[in-house]
BANU-591993 format. One record per residue (C-alpha): residue number from 1; x, y, z. Coordinates in steps of 0.2 Angstrom, whole numbers, plus 5000, padded with zeros to 4 digits. Example, Ala and Ser with C-alpha at 12.3 -4.5 7.8 and 13.67 -1.06 7.14 Angstrom:
REM BANU-591993
1 | 5062 | 4978 | 5039
2 | 5068 | 4995 | 5036
This chain:
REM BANU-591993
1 | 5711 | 5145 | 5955
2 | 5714 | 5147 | 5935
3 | 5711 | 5165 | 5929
4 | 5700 | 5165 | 5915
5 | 5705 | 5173 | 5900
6 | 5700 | 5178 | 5882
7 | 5712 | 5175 | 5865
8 | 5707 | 5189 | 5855
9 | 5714 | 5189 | 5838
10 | 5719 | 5203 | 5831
11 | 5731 | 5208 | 5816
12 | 5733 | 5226 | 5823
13 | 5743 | 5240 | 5834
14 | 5725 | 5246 | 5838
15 | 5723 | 5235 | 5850
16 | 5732 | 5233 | 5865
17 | 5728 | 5222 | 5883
18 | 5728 | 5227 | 5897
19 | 5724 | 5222 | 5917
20 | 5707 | 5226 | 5923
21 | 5701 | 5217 | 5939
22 | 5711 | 5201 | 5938
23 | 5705 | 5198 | 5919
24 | 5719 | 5202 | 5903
25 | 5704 | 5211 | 5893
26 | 5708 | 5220 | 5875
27 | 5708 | 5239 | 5873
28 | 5705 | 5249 | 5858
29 | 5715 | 5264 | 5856
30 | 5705 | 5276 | 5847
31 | 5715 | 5291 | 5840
32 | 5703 | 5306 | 5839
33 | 5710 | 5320 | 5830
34 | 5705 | 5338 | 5831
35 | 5700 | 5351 | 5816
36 | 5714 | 5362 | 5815
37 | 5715 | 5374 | 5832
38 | 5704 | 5392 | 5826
39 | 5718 | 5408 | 5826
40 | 5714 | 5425 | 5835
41 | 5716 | 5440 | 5823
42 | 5729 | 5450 | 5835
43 | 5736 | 5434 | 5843
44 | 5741 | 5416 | 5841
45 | 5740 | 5398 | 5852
46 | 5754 | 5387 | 5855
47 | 5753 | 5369 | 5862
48 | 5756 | 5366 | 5879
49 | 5753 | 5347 | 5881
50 | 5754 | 5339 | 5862
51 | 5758 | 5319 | 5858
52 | 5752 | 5322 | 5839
53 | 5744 | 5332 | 5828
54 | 5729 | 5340 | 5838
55 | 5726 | 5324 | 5846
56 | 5712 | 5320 | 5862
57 | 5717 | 5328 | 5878
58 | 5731 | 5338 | 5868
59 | 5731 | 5357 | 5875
60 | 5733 | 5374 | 5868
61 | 5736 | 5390 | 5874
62 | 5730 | 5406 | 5867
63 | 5739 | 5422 | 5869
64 | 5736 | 5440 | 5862
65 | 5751 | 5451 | 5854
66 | 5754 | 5463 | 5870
67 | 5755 | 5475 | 5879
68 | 5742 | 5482 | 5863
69 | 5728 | 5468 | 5865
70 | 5723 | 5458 | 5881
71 | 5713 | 5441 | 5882
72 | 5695 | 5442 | 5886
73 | 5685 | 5434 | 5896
74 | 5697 | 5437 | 5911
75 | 5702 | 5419 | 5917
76 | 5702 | 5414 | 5938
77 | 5717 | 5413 | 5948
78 | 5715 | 5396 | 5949
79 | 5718 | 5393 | 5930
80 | 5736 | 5396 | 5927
81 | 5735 | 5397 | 5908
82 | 5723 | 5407 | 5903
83 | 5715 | 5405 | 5886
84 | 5723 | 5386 | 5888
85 | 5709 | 5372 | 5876
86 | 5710 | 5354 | 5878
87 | 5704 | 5341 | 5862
88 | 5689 | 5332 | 5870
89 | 5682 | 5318 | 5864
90 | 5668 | 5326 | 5852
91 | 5683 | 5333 | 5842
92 | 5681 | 5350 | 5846
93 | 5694 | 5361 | 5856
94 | 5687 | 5364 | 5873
95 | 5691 | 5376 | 5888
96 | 5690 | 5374 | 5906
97 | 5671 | 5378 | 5906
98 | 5667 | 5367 | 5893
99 | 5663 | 5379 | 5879
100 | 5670 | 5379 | 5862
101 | 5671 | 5399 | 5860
102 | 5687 | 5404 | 5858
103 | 5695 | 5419 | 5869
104 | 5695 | 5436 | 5859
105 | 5709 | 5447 | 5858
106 | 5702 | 5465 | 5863
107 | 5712 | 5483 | 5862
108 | 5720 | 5489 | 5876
109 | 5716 | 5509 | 5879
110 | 5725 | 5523 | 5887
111 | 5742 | 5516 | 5887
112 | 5755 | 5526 | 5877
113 | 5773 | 5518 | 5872
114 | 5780 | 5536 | 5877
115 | 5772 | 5544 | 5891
116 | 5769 | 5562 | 5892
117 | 5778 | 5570 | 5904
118 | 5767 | 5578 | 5917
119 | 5778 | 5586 | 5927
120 | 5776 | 5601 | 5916
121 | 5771 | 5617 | 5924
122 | 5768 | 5630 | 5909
123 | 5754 | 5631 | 5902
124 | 5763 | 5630 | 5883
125 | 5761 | 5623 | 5867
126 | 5775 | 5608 | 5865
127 | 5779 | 5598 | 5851
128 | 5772 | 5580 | 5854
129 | 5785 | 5564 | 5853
130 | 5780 | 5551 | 5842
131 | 5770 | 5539 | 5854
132 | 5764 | 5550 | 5864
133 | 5746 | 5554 | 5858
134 | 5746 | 5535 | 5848
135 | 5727 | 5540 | 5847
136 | 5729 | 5555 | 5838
137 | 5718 | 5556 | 5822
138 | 5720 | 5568 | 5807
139 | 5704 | 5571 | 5796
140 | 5702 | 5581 | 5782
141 | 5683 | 5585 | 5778
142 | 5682 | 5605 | 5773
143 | 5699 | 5606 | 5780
144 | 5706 | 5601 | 5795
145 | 5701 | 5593 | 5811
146 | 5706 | 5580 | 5824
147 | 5700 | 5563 | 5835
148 | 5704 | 5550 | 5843
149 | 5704 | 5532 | 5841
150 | 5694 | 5521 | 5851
151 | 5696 | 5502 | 5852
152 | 5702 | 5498 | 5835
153 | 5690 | 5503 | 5821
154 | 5681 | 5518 | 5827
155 | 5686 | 5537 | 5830
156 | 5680 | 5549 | 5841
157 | 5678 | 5566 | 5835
158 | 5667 | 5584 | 5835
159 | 5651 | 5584 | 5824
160 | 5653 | 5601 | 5818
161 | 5670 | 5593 | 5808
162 | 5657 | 5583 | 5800
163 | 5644 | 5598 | 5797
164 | 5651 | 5614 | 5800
165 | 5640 | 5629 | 5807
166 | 5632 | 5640 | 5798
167 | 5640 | 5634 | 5780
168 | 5633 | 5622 | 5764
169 | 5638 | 5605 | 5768
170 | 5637 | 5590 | 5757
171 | 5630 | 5575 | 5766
172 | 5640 | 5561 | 5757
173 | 5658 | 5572 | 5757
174 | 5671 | 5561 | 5757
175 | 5681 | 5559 | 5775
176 | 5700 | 5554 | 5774
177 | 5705 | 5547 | 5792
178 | 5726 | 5546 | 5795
179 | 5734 | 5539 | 5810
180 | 5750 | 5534 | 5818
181 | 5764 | 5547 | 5816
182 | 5765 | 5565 | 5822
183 | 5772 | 5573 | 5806
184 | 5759 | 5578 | 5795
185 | 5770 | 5574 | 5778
186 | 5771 | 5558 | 5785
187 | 5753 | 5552 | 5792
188 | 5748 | 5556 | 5775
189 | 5760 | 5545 | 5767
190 | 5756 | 5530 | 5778
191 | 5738 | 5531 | 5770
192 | 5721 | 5536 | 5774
193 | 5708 | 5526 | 5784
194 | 5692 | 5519 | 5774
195 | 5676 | 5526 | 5782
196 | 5661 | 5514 | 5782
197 | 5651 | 5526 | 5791
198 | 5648 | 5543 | 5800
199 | 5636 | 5544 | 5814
200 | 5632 | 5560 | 5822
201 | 5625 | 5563 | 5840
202 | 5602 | 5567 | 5835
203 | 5603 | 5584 | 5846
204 | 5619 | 5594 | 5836
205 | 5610 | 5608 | 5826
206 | 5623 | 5614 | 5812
207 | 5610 | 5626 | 5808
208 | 5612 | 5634 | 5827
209 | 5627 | 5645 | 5828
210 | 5626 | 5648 | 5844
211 | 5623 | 5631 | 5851
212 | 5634 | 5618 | 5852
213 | 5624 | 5605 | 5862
214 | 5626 | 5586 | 5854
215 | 5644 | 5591 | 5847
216 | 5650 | 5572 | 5844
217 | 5650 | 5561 | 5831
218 | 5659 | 5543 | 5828
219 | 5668 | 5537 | 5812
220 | 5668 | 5520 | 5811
221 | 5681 | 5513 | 5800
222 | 5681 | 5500 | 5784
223 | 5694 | 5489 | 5794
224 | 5699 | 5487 | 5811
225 | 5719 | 5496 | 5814
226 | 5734 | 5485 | 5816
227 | 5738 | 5493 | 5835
228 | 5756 | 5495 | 5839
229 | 5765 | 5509 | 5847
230 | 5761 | 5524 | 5837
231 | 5742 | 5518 | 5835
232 | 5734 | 5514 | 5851
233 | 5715 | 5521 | 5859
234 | 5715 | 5530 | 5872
235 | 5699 | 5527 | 5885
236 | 5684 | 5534 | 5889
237 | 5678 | 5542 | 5905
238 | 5669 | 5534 | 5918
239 | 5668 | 5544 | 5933
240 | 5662 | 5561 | 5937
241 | 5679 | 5565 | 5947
242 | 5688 | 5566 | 5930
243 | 5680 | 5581 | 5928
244 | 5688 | 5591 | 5945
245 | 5692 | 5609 | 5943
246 | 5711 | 5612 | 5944
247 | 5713 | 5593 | 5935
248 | 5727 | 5596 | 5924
249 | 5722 | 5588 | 5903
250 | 5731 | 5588 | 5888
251 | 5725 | 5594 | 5871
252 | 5734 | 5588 | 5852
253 | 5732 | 5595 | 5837
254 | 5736 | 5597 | 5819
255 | 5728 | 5614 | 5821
256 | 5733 | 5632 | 5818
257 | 5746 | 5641 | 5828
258 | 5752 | 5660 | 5826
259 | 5741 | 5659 | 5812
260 | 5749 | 5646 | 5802
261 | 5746 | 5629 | 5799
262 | 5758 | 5617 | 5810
263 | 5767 | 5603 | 5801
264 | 5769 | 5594 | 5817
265 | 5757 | 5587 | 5831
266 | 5756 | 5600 | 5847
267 | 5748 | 5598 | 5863
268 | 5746 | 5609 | 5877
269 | 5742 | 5606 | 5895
270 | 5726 | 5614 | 5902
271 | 5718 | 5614 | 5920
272 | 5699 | 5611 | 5922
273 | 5691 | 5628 | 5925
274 | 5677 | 5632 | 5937
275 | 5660 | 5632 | 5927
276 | 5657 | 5651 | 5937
277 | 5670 | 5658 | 5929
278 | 5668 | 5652 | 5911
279 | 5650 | 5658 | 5913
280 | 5657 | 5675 | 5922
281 | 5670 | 5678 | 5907
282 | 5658 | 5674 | 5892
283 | 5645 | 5687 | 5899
284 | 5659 | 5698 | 5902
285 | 5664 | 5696 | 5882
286 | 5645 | 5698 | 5877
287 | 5646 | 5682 | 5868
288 | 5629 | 5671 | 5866
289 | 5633 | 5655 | 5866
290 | 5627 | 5640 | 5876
291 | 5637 | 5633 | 5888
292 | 5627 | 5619 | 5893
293 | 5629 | 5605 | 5906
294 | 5634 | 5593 | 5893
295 | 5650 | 5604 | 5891
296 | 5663 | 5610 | 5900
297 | 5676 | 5621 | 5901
298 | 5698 | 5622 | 5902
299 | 5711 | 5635 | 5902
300 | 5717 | 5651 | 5910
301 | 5707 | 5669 | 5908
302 | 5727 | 5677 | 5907
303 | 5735 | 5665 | 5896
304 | 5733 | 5656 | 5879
305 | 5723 | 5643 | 5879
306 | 5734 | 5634 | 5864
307 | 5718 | 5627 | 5854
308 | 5711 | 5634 | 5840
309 | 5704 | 5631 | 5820
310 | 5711 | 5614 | 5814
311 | 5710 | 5605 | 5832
312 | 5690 | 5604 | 5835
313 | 5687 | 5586 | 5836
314 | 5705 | 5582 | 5847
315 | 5702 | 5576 | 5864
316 | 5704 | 5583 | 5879
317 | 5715 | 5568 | 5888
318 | 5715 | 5567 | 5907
319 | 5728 | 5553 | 5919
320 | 5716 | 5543 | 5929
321 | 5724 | 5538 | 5944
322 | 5715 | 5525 | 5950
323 | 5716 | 5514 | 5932
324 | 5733 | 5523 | 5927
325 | 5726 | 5525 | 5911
326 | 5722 | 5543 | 5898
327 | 5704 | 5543 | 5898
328 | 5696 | 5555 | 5885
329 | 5684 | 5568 | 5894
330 | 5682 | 5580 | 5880
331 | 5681 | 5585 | 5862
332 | 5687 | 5599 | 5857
333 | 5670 | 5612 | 5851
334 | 5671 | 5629 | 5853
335 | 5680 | 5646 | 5860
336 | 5678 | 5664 | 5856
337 | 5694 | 5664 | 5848
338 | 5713 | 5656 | 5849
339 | 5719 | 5671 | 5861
340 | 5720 | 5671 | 5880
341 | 5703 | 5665 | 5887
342 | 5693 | 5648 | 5889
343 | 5690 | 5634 | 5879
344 | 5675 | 5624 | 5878
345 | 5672 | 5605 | 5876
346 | 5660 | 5591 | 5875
347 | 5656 | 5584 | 5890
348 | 5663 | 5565 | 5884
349 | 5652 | 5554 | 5902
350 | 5637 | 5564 | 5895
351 | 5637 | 5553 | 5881
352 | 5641 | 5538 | 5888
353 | 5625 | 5528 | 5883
354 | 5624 | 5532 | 5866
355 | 5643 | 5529 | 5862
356 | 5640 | 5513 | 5869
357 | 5626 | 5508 | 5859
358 | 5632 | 5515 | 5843
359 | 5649 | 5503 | 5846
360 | 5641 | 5489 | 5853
361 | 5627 | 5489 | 5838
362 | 5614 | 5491 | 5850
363 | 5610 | 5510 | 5839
């Protein structure tokens, strides 16, 4: 039997026949071409199946500048390229689940380029390597004070280095934010941080000088930081077992020592205390402060604590074992002085919610 078949007259390479079900029948080859792939701000995409110029069913694969930022949301195991797009025939790049939302490129926390060394055993003040407290912040407001860089446009830091106790403060008082080096000659040369807006915690009282409940506050920066291994965040607390007596943390600072301002970033390792005996020694020193239980407490009763006027605001970083990450438990707030004793800090977890909701938008 004589196949039936069609002449088709065509002048064109747009056409081409093929062999479907014993008929020679005529195909159009459509070329579908893409808009331009959409870039991440902290990473990039290459193709990974391309015949032209973001042609259908070409793929791409998104990426983010590592180790400082990783790929959100977190693919499955059974995708082996995360973040991979394919051009789909409405022209739009599409991933595996069919949406046209490209991946984001989010911070990652608590990972220095120069570890600190914790096989320390005194309790010293050491000069910090160049690194090793990437989220170290320098802030001049009356004077000096500290913080600590969380995800890439906000800082973490004491209240009462915004509004100071018991003195005049100006409410619109300009704040100059430095990060990423450990000299202060040379933080200040790299250039201030442009503050869009202060926010601090409803319940700090400047007017109080005995009470230093609410004693958090967040900067949040003009532009998101360029991370890299001088300026990364460290993380915060999620977990009441960061908070063990006996846990060793370690607190920076452009603060004073021996009286003098330093010229380089010092940290000093502390062990959680037990609440009973920072409650023991400040009624021992009369002192009428309120130690609350959204504060707690670090040092040794027979040697110097390290922390003093110039650090408020710092954190107090801790090693969590279980995420192998520094998580920030505390802000440096008050002590009775900068000679043997305690210092006192607040309680980060405490104030998980509202950090939260202020980062987030939600406040």
């Amino acid at each position: 039997m004589k196949l039936p078949f069609y002449t088709i007259f065509s002048s064109l390479e747009n056409w081409t026949s093929i062999f479907f079900r014993g008929f020679l029948v005529c195909h159009q080859v459509v070329v579908m071409t893409c808009s331009p792939p959409q870039n991440l701000s902290s990473g990039g995409f290459e193709h990974v199946m391309r015949s032209g110029e973001d042609n259908y069913q070409d793929k791409i694969q998104y990426s983010c500048h590592e180790p400082y930022y990783k790929i959100v949301p977190a693919m499955d195991n059974d995708q082996p390229l995360p973040g991979t797009f394919t051009d789909s025939t409405q022209h739009i790049w599409k991933d595996r689940e069919r949406s046209g939302k490209i991946p984001q490129c989010l911070p990652v926390c608590g990972k220095p380029s120069t570890p600190i060394d914790q096989d320390q055993r005194a309790l010293v003040v050491s000069k910090a390597k160049l690194g090793s407290f990437p989220w170290q912040a320098l802030i001049f407001i009356y004077g000096r004070g500290g913080g600590a860089l969380l995800a890439d446009r906000w800082i973490l830091t004491a209240a009462h280095t915004i509004y100071p106790k018991d003195s005049f403060f100006q409410k619109n008082h300009s704040v100059d934010v430095f990060l990423g080096h450990t000299d202060v000659e040379e933080i200040i040369r790299l250039g201030a941080y442009s503050v869009r807006r202060v926010i601090v915690h409803p319940d700090y009282r400047p007017e109080d000088s005995d009470n230093f409940e609410g004693d958090i506050a967040l900067l949040e920066l003009e532009n998101s930081v360029p991370l890299g291994s001088n300026i990364l965040p460290i993380c915060l607390p999620d977990n009441e077992t960061l908070y063990a007596s006996g846990l060793v943390g370690y607190v920076s600072g452009f603060g004073m020592e021996r009286g003098r301002l330093v010229s380089q970033l010092k940290y000093v390792r502390l062990p959680v205390a037990k609440r009973e005996a920072c409650e023991a020694w400040l009624l021992e020193k009369n002192r009428t402060e309120v130690f609350s239980p959204n504060m707690f407490c670090a040092g040794d009763r027979t040697l110097k604590q390290g922390v003093c006027q110039g650090d408020s605001g710092g954190v107090f970083a801790v090693w969590d074992n279980t995420t192998e990450r520094w998580m920030a438990t505390g802000i440096v707030s008050w002590g009775t002085d900068c000679s043997k004793g305690y210092g006192f800090y607040t309680k980060v977890l405490n104030y998980m919610d509202w950090i939260k909701g202020i980062m987030e938008g939600e406040a």
